[in-house]
N, C-alpha and C positions, 0 to 999 in steps of 0.2 A: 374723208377728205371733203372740203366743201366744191362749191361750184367755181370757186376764184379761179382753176385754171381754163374753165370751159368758157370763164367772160371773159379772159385774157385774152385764149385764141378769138374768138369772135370778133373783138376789138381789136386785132391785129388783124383779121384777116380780111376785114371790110374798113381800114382807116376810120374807125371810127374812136373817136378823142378822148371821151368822157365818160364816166359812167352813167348821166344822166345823158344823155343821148341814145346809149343803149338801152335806157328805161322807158323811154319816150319811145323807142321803137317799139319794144314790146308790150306797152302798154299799161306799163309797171314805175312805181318810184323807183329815187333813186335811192330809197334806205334800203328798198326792199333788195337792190342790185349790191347797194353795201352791206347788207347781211348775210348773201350768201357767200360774196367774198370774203369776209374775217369767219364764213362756218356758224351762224348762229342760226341758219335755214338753210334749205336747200332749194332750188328750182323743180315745180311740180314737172307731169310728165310731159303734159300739153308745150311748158314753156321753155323744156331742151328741149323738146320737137322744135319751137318756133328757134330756138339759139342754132339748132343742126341748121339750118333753112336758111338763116339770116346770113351764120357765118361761113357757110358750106362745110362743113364739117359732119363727117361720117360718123354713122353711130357708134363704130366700133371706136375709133376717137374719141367719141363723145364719153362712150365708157369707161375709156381710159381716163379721159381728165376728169370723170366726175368721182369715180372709186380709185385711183391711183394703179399701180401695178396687180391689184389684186382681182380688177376685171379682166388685165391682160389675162390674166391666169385663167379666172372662170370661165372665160369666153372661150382659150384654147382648150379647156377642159370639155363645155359643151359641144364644140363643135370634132374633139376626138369621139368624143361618145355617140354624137348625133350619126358621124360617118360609118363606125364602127358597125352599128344599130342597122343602117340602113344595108351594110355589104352584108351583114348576117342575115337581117331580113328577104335577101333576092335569092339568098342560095337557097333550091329546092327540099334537100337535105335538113338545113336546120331548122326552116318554115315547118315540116312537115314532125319535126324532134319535138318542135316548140306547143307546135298544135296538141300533140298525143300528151306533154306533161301539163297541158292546161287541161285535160279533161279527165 
């Protein structure tokens, strides 16, 4: 998916009109705004950082409109794994299971 849904929220969610307005915010043309809208580029990392910032929008948003449904998923996947990791890592028991099959 391109970036066209993350300039949309952005552009709605600061009243801002045009695409070249929003280019002119960020320091960027406005081909470069219509290219990632029609998907023939994407916005580097720096310049969803500045699009999160501008348009208030969360990252976890942000990855939703820039990957489509398939960051919901990834992000619900890392953050099951990350939780999981973390409850196994505090119990005494499997810290000490984990240590003996590393060595």
């Amino acid at each position: 998916m391109s970036g066209y849904d993350l300039v949309e929220e952005v552009k709605k969610n600061k009243n801002i009109e045009s695409d070249y307005k929003l280019a002119q915010a960020l320091g960027k043309t406005r081909g470069t705004v219509s290219n990632w809208k029609q998907g023939l580029s994407k916005p580097d990392g720096e310049t969803v950082l500045k699009l999160m910032i501008l348009g208030d929008v969360e990252a976890r948003r942000a990855l939703e409109l820039m990957q489509g449904g398939y960051a919901k998923m990834s992000l619900m996947a890392v953050t099951a794994m990350l939780s999981g990791a973390v409850i196994l890592a505090s119990n005494p028991v499997i810290y000490d299971l984990l240590y003996i099959m590393r060595n």
